[in-house]
N, C-alpha and C positions, 0 to 999 in steps of 0.2 A: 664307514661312518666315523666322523671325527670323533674323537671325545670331547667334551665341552667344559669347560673347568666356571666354577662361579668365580665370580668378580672377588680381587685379593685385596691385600693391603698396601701394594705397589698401584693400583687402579686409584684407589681415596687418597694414595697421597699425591698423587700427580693432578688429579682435582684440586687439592687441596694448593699445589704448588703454582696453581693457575690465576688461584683467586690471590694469596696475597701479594702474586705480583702486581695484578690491577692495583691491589688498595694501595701499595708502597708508592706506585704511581702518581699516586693521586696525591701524595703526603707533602708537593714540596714542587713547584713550577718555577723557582729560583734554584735546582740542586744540579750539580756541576753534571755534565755527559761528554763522553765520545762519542762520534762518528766513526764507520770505518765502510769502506766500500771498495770493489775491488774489482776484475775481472781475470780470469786466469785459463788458456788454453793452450793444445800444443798435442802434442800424437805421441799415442800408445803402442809399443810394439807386440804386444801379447795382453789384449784386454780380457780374455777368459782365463789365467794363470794354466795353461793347460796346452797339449802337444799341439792340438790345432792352430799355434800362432795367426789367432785373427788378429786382424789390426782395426785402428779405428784411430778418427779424430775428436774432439771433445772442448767444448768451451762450456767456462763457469762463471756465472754473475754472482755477487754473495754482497750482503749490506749487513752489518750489526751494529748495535744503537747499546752505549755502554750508559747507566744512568746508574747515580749514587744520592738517591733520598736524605741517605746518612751519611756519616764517615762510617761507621761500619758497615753499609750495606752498597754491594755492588749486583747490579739487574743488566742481564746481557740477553738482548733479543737478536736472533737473527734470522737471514731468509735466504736461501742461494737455491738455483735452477742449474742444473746440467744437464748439457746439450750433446749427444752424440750423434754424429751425422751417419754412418753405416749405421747401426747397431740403436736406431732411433728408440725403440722400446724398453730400453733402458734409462731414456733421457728420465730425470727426475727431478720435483721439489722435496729440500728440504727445510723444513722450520724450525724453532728452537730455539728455549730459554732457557738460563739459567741464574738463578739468587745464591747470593754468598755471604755469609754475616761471621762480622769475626768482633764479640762483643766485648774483649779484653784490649787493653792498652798495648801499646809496646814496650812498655816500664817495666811491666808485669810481669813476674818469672812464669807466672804460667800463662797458658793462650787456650779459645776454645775455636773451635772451627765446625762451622756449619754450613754448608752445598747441599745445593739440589736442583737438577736441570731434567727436562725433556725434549726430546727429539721425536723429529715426526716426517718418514719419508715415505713419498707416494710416487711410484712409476706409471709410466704409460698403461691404457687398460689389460695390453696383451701379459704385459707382467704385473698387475697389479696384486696377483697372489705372493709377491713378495714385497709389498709394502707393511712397514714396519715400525713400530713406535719403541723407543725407549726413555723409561726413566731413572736416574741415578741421586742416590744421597750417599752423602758422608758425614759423620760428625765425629769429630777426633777432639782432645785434648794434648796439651804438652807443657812439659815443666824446662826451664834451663836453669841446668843443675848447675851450670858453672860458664863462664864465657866463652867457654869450647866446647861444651858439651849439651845438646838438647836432647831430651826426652821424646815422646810420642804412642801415643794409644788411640785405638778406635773401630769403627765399623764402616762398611759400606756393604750396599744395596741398590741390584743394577737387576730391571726389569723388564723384560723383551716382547711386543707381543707382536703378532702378527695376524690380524684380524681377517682377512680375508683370504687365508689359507684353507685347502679342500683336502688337503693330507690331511697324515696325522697330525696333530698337535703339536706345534713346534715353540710355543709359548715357554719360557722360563724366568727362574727367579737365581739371581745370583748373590749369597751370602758372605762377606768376608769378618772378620776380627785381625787385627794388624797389629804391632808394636814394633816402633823404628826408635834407632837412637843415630843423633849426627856428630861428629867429630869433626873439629878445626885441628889440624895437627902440624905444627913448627908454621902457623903463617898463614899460608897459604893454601895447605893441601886439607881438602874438604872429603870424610871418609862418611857415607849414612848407607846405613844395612837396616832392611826392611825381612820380618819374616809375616807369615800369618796362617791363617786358616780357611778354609771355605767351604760351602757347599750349593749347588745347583739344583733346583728341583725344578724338575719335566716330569714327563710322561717316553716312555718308550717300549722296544718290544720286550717279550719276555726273551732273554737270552736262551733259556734252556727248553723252550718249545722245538717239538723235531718240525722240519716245516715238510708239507706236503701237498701242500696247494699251487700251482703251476702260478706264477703273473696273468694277470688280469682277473684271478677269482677271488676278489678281496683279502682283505689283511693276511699276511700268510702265517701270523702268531698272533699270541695272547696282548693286549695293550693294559703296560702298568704303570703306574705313578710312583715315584721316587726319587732318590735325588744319588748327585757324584759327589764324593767329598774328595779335597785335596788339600795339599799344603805347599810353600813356596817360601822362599827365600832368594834376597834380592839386594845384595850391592853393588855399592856405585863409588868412585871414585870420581875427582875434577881439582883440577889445578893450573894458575895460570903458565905457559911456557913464554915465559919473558912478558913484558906490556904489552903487546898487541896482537897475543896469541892465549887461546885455553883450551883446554884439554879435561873429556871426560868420557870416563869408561865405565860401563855398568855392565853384569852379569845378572841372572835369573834362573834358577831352578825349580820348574813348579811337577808334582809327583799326584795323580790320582792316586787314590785309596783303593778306591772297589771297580775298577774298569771292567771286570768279567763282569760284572753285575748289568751292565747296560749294552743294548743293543736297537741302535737307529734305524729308522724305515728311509728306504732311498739314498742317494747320494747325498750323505754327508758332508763331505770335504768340496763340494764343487764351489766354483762361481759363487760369490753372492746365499751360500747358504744358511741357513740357522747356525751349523756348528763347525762351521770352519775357523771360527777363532776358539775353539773347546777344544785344547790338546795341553800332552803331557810334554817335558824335555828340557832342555837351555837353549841360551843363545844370548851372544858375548855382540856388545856394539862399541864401539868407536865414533869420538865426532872432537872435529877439529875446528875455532871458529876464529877467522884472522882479521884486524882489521892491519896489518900492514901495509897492503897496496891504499894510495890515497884516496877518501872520500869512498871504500870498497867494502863491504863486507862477505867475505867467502867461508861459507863453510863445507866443507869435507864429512864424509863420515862412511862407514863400513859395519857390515854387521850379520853372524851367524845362528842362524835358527836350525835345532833336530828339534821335530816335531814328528811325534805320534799321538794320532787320530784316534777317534772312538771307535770301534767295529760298528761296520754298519753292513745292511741287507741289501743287496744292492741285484736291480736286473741285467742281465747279460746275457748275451748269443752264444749257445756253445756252440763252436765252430764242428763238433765235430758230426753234427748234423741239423745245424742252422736253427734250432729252436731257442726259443726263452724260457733261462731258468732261475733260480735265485740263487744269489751265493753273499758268503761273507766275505765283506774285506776288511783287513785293517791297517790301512796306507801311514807310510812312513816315510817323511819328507826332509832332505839336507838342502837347506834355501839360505842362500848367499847375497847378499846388497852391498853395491857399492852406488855413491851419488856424491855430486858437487854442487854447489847453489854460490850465483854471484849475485849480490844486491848491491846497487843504488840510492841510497835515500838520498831525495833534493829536499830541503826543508825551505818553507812558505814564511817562514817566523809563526805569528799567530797564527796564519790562517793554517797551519798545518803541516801535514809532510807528506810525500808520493816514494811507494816504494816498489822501484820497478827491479824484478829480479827473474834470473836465469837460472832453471834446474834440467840436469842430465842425472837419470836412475838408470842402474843398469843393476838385473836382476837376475837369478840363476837357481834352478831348483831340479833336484835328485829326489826322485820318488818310486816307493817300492813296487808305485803303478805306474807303467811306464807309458799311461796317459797322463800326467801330469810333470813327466819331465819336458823343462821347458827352458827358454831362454829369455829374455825382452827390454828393450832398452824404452827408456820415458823419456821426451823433450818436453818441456815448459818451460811458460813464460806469465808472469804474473805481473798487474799491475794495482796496488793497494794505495790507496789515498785512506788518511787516519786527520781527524780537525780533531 
C-alpha cells in the first residue's frame, strides 16, 4: 500500500505559478515575443543506458512561445511530443512553463533574481506509472563588488511528483541554499565557483529492518519519511582561445551526509527512474565552441562522471537454485561522453532564423553492475526556426 503524503508547499506554488502566468498574459497585447519551433530526430544506439544495447529510433516536434509583458518579465511556454518507433510506449508529451522577473537595473550594483517553471510529462498508458511533473524555483540576489568581481546568494526548490505510481512513494522535494562569487581575471579569463547545501525529502525503506519476506509478499521493510542531506562544490572556468574560439571547463563535487540512512524499494538506477539522477561523486566536462569554418558553428566537448547511487532493495534470481530473493545493491558507475555538434544558421532578416544542425554522442559507462556496463553512440539532426 503506498504511502500517501498530503498536498505540500511545492503543490500551491505551482498553482500559484499557473495563475500569474495567465494574468501576466493578459497585461500587454502590444509586448514584444519569440517564436521558436523545431523538429529534431535521428537513432539511439543504447536507449535503456544498460547491457541489453536496445536500439531505437525517435522523432521530436517541440514549439515555445517567448513573451515579455515587461522588460523584466520573461514567460516561456512550451510543448513538444516524442515519437519512438520500437520502443512506442515510451513515446511522450511534454508541457511547460516558465516566468523570470529580474526587478533590478543593470546600473545597479546589486541584482534580484526570481524563476519559476513547471513541467509536465505523460507517456503512453502502458508506462503511464511513470508520468511525472516537476516544479522548480529560484530566487537569488547579487552584489558587484567591483568590475571583476560579482557576488551571489540564494535558494532553490525542485519538486517531483509522480501521481500515478503504484509502488512506493517516489515523490520528493529538493532543498538547496547556494553562494557563488565570479571573477574576470587579466581580460578575458572568466573563474565562478559555486558551493551550497541541500536536502531531499522522500519517503524510503528502513535501512536497518532484517528483511524476511520472499518478493511478492509485500513491502519487505518498514516505510519512513526523511530526508538526504548533501553538499557540493562547483567550478568552472571559460576563456576565449583566440576570436573564433572558447573554451570552458567546469568541475563538480557533490558528497551525501547520511547515505546509510536510506534505503530504496526496487530499481533505483534504471532507465527513466525516480533516482537515477540522486548520486554522490564528480565529474570534469570540457566544451569547445568555434566559429572558424565559415557561416559554421561547431561545438566539441568531453566529460567524466564517478557516480555512486543510493542502495537500493532490489529482486533477483539466485542462480543457485533459480528462485527470487531480495538483495542490496549499491552500484557504482565510471560514465564517459564524448560529442560534436555542427550548426548552420540561414538568417531571414526579420522574418527570422533557421537553425539546422548535426549531433554525434558517443557514450561509455563502467559499473559495479555489470548490467549496466554499456556502450552507445547517438546520431541527430535538428531543425529550429526562432522569428
Amino acid at each position: 500500500m503506498p504511502l500517501v503524503r498530503a498536498p505540500r508547499i511545492p503543490t500551491l506554488l505551482s498553482l500559484s505559478f499557473v495563475s500569474v502566468c495567465l494574468l501576466l498574459l493578459a497585461v500587454s497585447a502590444r509586448a514584444d515575443y519569440d517564436i521558436v519551433a523545431g523538429v529534431n530526430g535521428g537513432y539511439i544506439g543504447n536507449l535503456y543506458l544498460d547491457s541489453n544495447d536496445v536500439e531505437d529510433s525517435y522523432s521530436t516536434t517541440q514549439a515555445s512561445f517567448k513573451y515579455y509583458p515587461l522588460s523584466q518579465i520573461e514567460i516561456d511556454l512550451t510543448g513538444a511530443y516524442t515519437y519512438y518507433s520500437k520502443k512506442f510506449d515510451l513515446s511522450n508529451f511534454l508541457y511547460s512553463g516558465k516566468i523570470t522577473f529580474i526587478p533590478t537595473s543593470e546600473e545597479s550594483p546589486f541584482s534580484v533574481y526570481l524563476s519559476g517553471a513547471y513541467d509536465n510529462v505523460q507517456y503512453r498508458e502502458k508506462r503511464e506509472d511513470i508520468d511525472n511533473n516537476n516544479s522548480r524555483w529560484i530566487a537569488s540576489i547579487g552584489y558587484r563588488l567591483s568590475p571583476v568581481v560579482n557576488l551571489r546568494a540564494g535558494s532553490r526548490l525542485t519538486a517531483t511528483r509522480y501521481p500515478n505510481s503504484e509502488d512506493i512513494d517516489a515523490d520528493h522535494e529538493k532543498y538547496e541554499l547556494f553562494a557563488g562569487i565570479n571573477l574576470s581575471l587579466f581580460g578575458s579569463n572568466s573563474v565562478d565557483i559555486e558551493a551550497g547545501l541541500g536536502r531531499i525529502d522522500f519517503v524510503f525503506l528502513d535501512p536497518d529492518t532484517e528483511i524476511v519476506k520472499p518478493p511478492g509478499f509485500g513491502l519487505p521493510a518498514e516505510i519512513l519519511e526523511g530526508n538526504l542531506r548533501l553538499y557540493y562544490i562547483s567550478p568552472r572556468f571559460s576563456r576565449p582561445l583566440g576570436s573564433r574560439t572558447g573554451l570552458s571547463i567546469s568541475y563538480t563535487y557533490r558528497q551525501f551526509t547520511n547515505p546509510d540512512e536510506v534505503l530504496i524499494f526496487g530499481f533505483a538506477t534504471e532507465f527513466l527512474s525516480p533516482w537515477a539522477s540522486i548520486y554522490e561523486g564528480s565529474s570534469v566536462t570540457v566544451k569547445l565552441k568555434s566559429y572558424m569554418i565559415p557561416r559554421m558553428v561547431v561545438t566539441t566537448g568531453a566529460g567524466y562522471w564517478d557516480k555512486t547511487y543510493l542502495t537500493a532493495l532490489e529482486e533477483w534470481i539466485n542462480p543457485a537454485y533459480g528462485g527470487k530473493e531480495w538483495r542490496r545493491s549499491k552500484r557504482q558507475d565510471y560514465f564517459t561522453r564524448l560529442y560534436i555538434s555542427l550548426q548552420r544558421p540561414v538568417s531571414f532578416g526579420m522574418s527570422g532564423m533557421l537553425k539546422p544542425t548535426v549531433t554525434v554522442d558517443y557514450s561509455h559507462n563502467n559499473s559495479s553492475d555489470e548490467g549496466y556496463d554499456y556502450s552507445g553512440t547517438t546520431v541527430s539532426v535538428a531543425i529550429v526556426y526562432r522569428r
